[in-house]
BALOBA-1460 file (C-alpha; in Angstrom, 3 decimals):
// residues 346
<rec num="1" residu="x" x="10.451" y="-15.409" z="19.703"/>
<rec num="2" residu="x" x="13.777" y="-13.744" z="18.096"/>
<rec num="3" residu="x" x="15.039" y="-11.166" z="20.593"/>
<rec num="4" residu="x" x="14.463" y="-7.629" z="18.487"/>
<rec num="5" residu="x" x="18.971" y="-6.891" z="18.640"/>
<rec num="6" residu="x" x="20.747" y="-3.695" z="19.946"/>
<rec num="7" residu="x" x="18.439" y="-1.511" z="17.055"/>
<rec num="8" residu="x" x="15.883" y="-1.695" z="19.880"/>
<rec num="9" residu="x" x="17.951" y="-0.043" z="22.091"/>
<rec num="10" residu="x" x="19.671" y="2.971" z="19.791"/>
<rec num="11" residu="x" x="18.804" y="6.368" z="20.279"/>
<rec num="12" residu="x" x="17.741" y="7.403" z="16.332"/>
<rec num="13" residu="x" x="14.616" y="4.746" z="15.640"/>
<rec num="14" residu="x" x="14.752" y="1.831" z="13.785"/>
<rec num="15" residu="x" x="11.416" y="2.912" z="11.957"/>
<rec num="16" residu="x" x="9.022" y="5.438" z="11.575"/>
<rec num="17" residu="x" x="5.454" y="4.500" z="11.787"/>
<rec num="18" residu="x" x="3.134" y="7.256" z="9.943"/>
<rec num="19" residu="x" x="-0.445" y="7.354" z="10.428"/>
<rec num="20" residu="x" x="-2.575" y="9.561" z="8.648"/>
<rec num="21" residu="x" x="-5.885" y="11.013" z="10.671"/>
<rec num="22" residu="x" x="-9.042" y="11.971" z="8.794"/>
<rec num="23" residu="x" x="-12.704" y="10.746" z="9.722"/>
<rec num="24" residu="x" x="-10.901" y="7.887" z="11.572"/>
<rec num="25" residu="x" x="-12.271" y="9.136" z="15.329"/>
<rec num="26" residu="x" x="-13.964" y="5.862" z="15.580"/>
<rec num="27" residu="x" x="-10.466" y="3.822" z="15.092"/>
<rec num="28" residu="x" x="-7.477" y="5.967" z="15.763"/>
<rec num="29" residu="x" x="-7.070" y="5.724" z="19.277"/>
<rec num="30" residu="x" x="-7.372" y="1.852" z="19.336"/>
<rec num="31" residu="x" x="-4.714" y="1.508" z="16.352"/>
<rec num="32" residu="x" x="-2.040" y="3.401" z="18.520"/>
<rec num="33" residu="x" x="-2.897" y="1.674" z="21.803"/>
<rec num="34" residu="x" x="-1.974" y="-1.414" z="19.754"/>
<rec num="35" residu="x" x="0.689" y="0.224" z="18.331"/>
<rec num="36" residu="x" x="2.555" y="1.462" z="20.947"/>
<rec num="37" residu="x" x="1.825" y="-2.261" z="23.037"/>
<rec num="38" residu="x" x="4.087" y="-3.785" z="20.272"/>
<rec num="39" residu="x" x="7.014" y="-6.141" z="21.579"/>
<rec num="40" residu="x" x="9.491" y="-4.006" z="19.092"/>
<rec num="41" residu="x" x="9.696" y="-0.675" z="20.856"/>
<rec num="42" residu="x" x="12.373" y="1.380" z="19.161"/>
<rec num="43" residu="x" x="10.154" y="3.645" z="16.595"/>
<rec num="44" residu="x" x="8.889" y="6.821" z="16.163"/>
<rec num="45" residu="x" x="5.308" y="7.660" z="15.739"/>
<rec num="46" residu="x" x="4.488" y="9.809" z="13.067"/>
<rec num="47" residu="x" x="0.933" y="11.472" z="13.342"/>
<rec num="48" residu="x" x="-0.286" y="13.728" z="10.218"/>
<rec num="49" residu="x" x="-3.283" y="14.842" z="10.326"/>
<rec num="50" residu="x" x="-5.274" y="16.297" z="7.550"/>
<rec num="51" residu="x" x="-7.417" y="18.901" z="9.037"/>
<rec num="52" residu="x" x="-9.400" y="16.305" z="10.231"/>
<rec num="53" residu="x" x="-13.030" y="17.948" z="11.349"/>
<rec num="54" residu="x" x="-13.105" y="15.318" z="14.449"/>
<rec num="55" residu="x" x="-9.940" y="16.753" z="15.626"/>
<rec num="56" residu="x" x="-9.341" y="13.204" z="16.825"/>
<rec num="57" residu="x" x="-5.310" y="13.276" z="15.740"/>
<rec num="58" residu="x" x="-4.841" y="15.910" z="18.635"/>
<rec num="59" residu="x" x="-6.790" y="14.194" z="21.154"/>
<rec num="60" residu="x" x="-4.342" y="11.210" z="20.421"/>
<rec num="61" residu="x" x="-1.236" y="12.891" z="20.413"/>
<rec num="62" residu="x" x="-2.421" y="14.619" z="24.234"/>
<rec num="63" residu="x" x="-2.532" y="10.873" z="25.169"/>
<rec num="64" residu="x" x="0.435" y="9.934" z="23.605"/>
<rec num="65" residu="x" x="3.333" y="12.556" z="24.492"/>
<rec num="66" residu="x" x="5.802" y="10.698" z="22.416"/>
<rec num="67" residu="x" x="3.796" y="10.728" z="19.149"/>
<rec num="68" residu="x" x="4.720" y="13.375" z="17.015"/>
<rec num="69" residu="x" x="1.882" y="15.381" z="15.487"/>
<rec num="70" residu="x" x="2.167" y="16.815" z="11.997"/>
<rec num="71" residu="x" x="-1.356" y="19.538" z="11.472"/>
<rec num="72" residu="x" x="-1.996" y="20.556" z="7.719"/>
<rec num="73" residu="x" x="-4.315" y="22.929" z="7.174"/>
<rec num="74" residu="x" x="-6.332" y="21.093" z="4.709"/>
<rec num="75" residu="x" x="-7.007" y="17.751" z="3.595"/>
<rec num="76" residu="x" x="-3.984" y="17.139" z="1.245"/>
<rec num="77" residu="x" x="-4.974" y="13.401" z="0.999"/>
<rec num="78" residu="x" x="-3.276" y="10.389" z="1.623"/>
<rec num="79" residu="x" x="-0.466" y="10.465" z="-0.770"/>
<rec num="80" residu="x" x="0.605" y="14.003" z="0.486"/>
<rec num="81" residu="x" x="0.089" y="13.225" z="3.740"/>
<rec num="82" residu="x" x="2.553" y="10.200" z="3.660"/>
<rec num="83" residu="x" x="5.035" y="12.152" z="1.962"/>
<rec num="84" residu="x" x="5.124" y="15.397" z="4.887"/>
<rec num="85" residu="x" x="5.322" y="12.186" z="7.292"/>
<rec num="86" residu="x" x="8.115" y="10.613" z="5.058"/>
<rec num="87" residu="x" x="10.074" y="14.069" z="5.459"/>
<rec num="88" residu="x" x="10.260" y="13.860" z="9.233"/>
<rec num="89" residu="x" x="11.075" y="10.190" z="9.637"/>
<rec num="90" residu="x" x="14.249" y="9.554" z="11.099"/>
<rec num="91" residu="x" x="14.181" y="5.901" z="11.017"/>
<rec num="92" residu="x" x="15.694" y="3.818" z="8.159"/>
<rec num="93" residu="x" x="12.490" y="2.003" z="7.788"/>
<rec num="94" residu="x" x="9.033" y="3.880" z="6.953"/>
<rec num="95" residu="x" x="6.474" y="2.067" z="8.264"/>
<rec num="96" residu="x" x="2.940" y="2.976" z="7.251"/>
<rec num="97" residu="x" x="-0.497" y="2.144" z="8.916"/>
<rec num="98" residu="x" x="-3.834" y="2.961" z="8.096"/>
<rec num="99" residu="x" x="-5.769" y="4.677" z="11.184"/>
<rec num="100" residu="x" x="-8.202" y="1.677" z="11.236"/>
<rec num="101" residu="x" x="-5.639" y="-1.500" z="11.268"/>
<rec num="102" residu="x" x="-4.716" y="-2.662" z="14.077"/>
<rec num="103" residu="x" x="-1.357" y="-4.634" z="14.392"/>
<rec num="104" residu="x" x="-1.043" y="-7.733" z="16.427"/>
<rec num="105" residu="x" x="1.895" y="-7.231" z="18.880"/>
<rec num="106" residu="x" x="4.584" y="-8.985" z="17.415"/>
<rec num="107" residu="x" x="3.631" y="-7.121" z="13.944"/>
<rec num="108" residu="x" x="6.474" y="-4.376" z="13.544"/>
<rec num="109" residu="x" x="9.112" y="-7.026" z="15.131"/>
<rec num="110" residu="x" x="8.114" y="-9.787" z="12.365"/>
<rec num="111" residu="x" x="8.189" y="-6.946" z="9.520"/>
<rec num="112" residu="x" x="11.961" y="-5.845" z="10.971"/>
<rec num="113" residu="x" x="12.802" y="-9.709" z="11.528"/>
<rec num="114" residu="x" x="12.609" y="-10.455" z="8.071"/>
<rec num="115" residu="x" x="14.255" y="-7.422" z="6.791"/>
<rec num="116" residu="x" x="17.103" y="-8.545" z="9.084"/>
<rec num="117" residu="x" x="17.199" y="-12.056" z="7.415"/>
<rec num="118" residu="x" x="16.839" y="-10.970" z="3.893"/>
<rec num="119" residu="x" x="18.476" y="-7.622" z="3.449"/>
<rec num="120" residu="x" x="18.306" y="-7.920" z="-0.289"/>
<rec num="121" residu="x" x="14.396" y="-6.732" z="0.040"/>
<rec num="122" residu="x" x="13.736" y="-3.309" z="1.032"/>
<rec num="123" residu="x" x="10.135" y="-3.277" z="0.816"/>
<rec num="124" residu="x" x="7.640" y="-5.650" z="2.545"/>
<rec num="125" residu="x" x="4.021" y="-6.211" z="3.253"/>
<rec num="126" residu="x" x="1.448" y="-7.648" z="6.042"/>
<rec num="127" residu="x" x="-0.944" y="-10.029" z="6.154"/>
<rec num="128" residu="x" x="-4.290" y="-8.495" z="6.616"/>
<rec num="129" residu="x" x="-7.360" y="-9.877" z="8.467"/>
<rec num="130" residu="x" x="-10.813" y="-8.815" z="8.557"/>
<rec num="131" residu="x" x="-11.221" y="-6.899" z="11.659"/>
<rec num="132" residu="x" x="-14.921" y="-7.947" z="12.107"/>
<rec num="133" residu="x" x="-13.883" y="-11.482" z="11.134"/>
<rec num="134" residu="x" x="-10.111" y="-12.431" z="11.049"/>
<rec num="135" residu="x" x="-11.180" y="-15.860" z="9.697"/>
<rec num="136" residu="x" x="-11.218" y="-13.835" z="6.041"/>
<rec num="137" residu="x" x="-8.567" y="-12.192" z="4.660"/>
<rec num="138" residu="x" x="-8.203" y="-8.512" z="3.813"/>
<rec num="139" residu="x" x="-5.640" y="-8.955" z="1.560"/>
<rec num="140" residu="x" x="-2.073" y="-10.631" z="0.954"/>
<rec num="141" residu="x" x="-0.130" y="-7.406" z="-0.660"/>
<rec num="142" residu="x" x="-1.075" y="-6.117" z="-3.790"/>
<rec num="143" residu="x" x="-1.698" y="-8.206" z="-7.453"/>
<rec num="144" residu="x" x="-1.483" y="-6.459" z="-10.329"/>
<rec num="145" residu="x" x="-3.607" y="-8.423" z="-13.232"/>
<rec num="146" residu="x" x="-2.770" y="-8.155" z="-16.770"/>
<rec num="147" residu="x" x="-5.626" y="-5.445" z="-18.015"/>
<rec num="148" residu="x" x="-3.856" y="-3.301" z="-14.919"/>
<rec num="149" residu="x" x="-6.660" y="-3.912" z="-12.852"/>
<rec num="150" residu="x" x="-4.568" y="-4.585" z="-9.124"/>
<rec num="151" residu="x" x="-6.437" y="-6.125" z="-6.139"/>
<rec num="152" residu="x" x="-5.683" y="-7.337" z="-2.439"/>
<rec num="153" residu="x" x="-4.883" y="-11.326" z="-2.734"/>
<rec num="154" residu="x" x="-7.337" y="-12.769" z="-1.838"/>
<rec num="155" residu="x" x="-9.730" y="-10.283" z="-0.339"/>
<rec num="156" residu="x" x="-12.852" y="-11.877" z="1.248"/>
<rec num="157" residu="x" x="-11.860" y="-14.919" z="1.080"/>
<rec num="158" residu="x" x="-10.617" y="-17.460" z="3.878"/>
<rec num="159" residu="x" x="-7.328" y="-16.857" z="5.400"/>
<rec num="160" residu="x" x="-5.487" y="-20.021" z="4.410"/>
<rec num="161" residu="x" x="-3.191" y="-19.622" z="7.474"/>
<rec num="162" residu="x" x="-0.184" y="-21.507" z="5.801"/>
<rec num="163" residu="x" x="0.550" y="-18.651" z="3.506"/>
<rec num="164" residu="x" x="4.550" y="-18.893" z="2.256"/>
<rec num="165" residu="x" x="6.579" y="-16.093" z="2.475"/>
<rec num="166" residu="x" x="7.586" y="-15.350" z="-1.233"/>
<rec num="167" residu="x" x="7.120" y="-12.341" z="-3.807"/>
<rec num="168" residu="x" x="3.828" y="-9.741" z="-4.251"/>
<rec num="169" residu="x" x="3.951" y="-7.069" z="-6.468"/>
<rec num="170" residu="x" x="3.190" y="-4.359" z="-4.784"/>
<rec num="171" residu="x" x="3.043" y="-3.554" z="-0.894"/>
<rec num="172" residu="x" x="-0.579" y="-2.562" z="0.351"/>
<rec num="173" residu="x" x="-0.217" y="1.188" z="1.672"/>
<rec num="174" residu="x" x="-2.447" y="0.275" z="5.108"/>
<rec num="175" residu="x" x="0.381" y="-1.587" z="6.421"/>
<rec num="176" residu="x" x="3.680" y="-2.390" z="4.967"/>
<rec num="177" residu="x" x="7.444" y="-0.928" z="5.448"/>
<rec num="178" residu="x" x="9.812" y="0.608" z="2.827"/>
<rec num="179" residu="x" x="13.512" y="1.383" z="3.651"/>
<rec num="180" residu="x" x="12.852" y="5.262" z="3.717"/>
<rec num="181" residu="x" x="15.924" y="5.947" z="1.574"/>
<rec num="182" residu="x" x="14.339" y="3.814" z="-1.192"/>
<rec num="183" residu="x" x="10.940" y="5.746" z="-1.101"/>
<rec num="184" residu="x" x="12.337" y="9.077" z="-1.212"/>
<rec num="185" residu="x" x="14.581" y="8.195" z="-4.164"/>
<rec num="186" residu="x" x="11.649" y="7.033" z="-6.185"/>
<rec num="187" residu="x" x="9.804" y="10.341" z="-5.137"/>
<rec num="188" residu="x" x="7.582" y="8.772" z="-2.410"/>
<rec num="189" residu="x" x="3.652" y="8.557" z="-3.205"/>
<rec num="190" residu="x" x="2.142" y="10.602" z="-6.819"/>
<rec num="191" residu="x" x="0.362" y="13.553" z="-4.987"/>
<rec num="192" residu="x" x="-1.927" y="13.746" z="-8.088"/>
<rec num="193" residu="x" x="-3.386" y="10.602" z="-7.331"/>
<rec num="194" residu="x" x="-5.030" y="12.351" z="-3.609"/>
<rec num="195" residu="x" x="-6.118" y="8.226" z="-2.179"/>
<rec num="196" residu="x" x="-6.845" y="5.009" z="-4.025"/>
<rec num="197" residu="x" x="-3.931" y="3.128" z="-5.971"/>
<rec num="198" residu="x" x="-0.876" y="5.562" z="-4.482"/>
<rec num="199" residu="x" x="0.239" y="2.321" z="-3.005"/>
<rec num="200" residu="x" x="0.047" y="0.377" z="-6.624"/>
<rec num="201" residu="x" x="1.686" y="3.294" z="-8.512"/>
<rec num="202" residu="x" x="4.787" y="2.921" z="-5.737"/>
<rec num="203" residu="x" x="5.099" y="-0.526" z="-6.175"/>
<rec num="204" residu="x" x="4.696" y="-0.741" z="-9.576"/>
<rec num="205" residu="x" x="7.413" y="1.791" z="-9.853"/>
<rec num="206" residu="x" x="9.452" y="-0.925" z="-7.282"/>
<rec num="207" residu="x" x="9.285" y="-3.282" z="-9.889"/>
<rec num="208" residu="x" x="10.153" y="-0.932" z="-12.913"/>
<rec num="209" residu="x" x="13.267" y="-0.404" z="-10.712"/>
<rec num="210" residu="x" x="14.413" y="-3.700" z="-10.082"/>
<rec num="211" residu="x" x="12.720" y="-4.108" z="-6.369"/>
<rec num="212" residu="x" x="10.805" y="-6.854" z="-4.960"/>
<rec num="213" residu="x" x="7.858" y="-6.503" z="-1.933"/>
<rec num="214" residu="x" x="8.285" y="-9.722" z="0.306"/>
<rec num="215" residu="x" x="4.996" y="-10.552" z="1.914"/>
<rec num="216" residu="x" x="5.674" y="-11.558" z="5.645"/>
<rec num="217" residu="x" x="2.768" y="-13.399" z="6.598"/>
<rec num="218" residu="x" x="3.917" y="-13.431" z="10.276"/>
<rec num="219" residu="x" x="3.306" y="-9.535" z="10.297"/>
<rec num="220" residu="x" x="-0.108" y="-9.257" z="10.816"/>
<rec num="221" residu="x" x="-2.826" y="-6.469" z="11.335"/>
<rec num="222" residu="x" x="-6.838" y="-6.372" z="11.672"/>
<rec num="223" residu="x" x="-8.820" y="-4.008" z="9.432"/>
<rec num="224" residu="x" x="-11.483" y="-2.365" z="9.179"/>
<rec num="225" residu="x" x="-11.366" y="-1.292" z="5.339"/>
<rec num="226" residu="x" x="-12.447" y="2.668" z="4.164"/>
<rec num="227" residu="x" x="-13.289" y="3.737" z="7.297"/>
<rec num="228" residu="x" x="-12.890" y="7.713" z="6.226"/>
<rec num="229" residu="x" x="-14.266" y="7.561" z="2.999"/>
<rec num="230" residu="x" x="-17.201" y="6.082" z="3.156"/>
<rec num="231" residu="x" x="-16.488" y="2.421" z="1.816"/>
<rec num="232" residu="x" x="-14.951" y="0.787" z="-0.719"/>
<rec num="233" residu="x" x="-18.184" y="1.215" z="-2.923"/>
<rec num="234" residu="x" x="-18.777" y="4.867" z="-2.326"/>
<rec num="235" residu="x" x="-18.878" y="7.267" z="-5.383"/>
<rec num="236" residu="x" x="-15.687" y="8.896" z="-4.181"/>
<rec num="237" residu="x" x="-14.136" y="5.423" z="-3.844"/>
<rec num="238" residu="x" x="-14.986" y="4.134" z="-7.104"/>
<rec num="239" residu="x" x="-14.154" y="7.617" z="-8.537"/>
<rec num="240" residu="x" x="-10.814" y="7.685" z="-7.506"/>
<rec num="241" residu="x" x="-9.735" y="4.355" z="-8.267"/>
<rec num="242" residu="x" x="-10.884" y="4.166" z="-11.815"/>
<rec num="243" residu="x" x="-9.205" y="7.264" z="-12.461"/>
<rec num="244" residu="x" x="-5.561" y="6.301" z="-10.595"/>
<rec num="245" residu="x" x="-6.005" y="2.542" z="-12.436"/>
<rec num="246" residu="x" x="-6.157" y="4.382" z="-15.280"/>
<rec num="247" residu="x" x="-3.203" y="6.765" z="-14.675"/>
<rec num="248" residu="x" x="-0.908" y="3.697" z="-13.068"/>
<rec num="249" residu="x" x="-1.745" y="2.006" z="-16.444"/>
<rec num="250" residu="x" x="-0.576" y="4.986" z="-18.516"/>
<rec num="251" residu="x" x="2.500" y="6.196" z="-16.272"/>
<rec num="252" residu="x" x="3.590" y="2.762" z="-15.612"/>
<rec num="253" residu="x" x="3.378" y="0.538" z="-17.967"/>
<rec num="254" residu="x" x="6.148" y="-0.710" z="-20.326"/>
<rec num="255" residu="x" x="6.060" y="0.559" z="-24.314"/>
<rec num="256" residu="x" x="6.343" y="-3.016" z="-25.104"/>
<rec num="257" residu="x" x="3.109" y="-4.305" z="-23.222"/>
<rec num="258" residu="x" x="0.567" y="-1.000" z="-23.922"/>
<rec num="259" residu="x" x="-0.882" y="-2.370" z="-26.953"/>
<rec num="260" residu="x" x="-1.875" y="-5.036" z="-25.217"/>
<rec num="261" residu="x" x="-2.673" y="-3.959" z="-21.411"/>
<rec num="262" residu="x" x="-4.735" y="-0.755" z="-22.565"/>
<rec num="263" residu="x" x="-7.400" y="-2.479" z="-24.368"/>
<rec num="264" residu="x" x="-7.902" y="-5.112" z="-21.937"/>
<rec num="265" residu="x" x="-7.953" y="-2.591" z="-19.575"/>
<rec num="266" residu="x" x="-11.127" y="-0.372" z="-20.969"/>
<rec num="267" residu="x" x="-12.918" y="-3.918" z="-21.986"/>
<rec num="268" residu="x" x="-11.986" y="-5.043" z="-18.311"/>
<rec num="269" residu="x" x="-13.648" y="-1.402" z="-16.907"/>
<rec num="270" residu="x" x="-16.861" y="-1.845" z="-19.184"/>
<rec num="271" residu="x" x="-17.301" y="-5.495" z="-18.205"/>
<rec num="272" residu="x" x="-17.045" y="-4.018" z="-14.524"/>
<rec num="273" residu="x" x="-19.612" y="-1.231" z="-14.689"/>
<rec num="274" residu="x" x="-22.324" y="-3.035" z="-17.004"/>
<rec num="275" residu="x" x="-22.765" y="-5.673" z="-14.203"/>
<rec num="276" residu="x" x="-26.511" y="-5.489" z="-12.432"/>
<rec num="277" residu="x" x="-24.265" y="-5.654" z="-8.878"/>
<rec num="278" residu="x" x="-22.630" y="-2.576" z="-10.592"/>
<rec num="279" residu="x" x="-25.614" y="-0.490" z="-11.765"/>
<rec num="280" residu="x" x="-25.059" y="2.163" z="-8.902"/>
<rec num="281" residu="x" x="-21.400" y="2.595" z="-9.296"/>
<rec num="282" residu="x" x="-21.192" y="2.602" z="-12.939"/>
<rec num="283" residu="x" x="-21.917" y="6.703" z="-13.451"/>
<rec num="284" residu="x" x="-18.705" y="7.021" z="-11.175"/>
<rec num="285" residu="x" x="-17.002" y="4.510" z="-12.954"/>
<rec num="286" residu="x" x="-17.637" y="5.929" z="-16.107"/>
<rec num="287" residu="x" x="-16.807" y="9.560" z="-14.256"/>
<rec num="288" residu="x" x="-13.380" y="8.547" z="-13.092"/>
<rec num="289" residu="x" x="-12.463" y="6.705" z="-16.542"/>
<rec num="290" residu="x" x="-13.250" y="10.158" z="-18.039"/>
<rec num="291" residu="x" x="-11.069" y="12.388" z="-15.509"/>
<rec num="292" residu="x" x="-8.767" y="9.343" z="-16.273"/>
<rec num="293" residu="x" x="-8.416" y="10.672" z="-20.011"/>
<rec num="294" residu="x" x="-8.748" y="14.439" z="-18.985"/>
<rec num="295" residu="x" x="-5.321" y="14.072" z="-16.592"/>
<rec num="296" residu="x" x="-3.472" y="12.415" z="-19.467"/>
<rec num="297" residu="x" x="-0.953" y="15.527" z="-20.372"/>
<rec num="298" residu="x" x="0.280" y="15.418" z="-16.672"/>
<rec num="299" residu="x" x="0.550" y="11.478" z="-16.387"/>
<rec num="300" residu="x" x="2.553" y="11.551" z="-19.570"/>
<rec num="301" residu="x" x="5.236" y="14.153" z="-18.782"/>
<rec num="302" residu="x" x="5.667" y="11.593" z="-15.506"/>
<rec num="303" residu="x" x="5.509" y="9.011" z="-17.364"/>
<rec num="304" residu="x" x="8.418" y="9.536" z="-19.738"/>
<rec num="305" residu="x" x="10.573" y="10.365" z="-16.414"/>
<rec num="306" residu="x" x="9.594" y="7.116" z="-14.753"/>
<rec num="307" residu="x" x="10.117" y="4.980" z="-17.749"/>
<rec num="308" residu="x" x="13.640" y="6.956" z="-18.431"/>
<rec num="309" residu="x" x="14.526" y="5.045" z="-14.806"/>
<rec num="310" residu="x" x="13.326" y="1.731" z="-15.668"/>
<rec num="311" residu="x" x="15.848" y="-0.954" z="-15.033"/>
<rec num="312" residu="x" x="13.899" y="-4.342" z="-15.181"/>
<rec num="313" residu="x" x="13.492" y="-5.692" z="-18.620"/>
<rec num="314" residu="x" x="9.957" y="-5.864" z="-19.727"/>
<rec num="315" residu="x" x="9.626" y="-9.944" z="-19.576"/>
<rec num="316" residu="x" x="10.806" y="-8.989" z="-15.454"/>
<rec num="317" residu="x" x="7.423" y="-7.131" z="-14.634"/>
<rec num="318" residu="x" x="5.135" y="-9.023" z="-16.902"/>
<rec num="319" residu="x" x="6.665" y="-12.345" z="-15.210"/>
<rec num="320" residu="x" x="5.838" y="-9.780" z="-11.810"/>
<rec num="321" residu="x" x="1.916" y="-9.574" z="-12.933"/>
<rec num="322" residu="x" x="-0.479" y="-12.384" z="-13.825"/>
<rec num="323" residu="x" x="-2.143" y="-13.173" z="-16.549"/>
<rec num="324" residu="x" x="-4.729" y="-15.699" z="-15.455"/>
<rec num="325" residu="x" x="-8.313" y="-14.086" z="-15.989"/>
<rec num="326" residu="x" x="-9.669" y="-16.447" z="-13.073"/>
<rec num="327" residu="x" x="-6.855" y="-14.906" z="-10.238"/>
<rec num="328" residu="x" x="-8.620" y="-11.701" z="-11.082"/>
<rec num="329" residu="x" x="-12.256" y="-13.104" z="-11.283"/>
<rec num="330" residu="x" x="-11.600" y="-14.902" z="-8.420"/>
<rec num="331" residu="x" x="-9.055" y="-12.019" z="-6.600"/>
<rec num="332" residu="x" x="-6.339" y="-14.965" z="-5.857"/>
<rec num="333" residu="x" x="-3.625" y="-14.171" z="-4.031"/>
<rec num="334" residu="x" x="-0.601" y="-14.660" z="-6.294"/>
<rec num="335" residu="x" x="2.983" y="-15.505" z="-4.183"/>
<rec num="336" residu="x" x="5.750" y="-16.066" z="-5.958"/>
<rec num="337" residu="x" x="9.040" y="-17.584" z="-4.712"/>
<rec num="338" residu="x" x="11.479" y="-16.088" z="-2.443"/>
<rec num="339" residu="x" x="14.853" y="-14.991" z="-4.975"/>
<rec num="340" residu="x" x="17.986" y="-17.499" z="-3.591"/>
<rec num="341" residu="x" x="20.009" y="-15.648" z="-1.095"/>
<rec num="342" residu="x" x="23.235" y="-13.475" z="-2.036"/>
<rec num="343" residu="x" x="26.106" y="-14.931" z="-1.056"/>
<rec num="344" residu="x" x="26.818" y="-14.529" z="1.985"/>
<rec num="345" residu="x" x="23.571" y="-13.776" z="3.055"/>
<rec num="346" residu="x" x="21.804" y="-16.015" z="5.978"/>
């Protein structure tokens, strides 16, 4: 195992981890015993906790002297909460973790490894495992398909085990790590979005600027999925992240590929919602499209900032997304290869 180098041993932290605490009594406490049992030991633990009725981000931080606890007085949701946490970091990496994943003890030392050996990414991802079964994966960073529909590679499916380090396009929020710099140029997480598809909005935005998320596959963490908002086929779930799809489509996407993503987009939705295994879900579905529409005067007064600070070309994040109807159908992870090094570089 690489030795973690003098940052392990400076006084201002390497990173700042930021957990957010609602509904997550059941798994907070285990995710920061893992946490702090990591091998890497120079970070800062961020708690925020949003008003939480379990009050289990206090009980934590009693147990935990060194955490620092962050109280709002209402649920501000996950996007907000990140960005208070963001505020306080002092590390140069943000490192973010979802209340019910729990990191394997080399985790934040493989994340920093890599950044170490390829300092020309600034934003990575984890490998995630099933908690209940870490045979299956939970996802291999984000995928963004071409009707703007993004998933977790290869969610449900086996864990190949052999996965390559290469390309994603977009970090998954539960567990990845952003030089903090980076995020607070690009204006951290949308606030309007509350939860579902913050993550996907930020990394789409990474690629309208020119930056790549590396997927480390030696960074791993086991989770337990939704744990605070009552699963990822809840009405508030499915709510939320038809609406945000919706809004990352709008705010994010290039002039030159609208006419094409937005229809495939609402065919892609009504496909989704007519299906029998969908019959439930499909009134908030058809609910969050609608609030989708409703928002659109606010996404588009974003939008034209965001796309005023575009640097990739258009061919650059269609290349980024994929196109294949069967990666979608079939949620494939989709890896692309690492960029050559910069001169110079190891």
């Amino acid at each position: 195992m690489d030795e973690p180098g003098d940052e392990n041993k400076a006084e201002t932290p390497a990173a700042s981890v930021v957990i957010v605490a609602y509904n997550s009594a059941d798994t907070l406490n285990a995710c920061v015993e893992r946490l702090m049992a990591q091998t890497f030991a120079n970070f800062e633990l961020i708690l925020v906790d949003n008003a939480s009725p379990q009050g289990e981000a206090q009980t934590v931080a009693a147990a935990h002297p060194q955490a620092r606890l962050i109280e709002n007085g209402a649920n501000l949701g996950f996007a907000a909460a990140v960005n208070i946490g963001a505020k306080a970091a002092r590390g140069r990496w943000l490192v973010l973790l979802n209340p019910d994943a729990f990191p394997a003890p080399d985790w934040l030392e493989a994340l920093l490894r890599a950044a170490r050996r390829r300092s020309d990414y600034r934003s990575f991802t984890s490998r995630q495992l099933m908690d209940d079964d870490p045979s299956v994966l939970d996802g291999l960073g984000d995928v963004m398909s071409g009707p703007c529909i993004p998933y977790r590679g290869g969610y449900m499916t086996p864990d190949p085990k052999n996965t390559p380090e290469g390309e994603v396009f977009s970090p998954c929020g539960g567990a990845m790590m952003i030089e903090t710099r980076l995020f607070q140029d690009l204006g951290g997480f949308d606030e309007t979005f509350f939860c579902y598809c913050e993550d996907v909005d930020l990394g789409y935005r990474l690629q309208l600027a020119g930056e790549s998320t590396l997927i480390v596959p030696d960074a791993v963490v086991r989770h337990v999925g939704s744990a605070s908002s009552g699963g990822p086929k809840s009405d508030f779930a499915v709510f939320h992240g038809t609406r945000n799809r919706f809004w990352v489509l709008v705010k994010d996407t290039p002039a030159l590929l609208l006419p094409l993503v937005l229809p495939l987009h609402v065919l892609a939705v009504a496909l989704i919602a007519t299906r029998r295994a969908n019959k439930d879900r499909a009134p908030a579905m058809w609910r969050g499209l609608k609030a989708g529409v409703k928002g659109l005067p606010q996404v588009l007064r974003t939008r034209r900032a965001v796309q005023a600070a575009r640097r990739a070309s258009t061919w650059t994040v269609a290349r980024a997304m994929t196109w294949n109807p069967a990666d979608l159908r079939g949620r494939r992870p989709v890896i692309r290869p690492l960029k050559p090094n910069r001169p110079g570089e190891p």
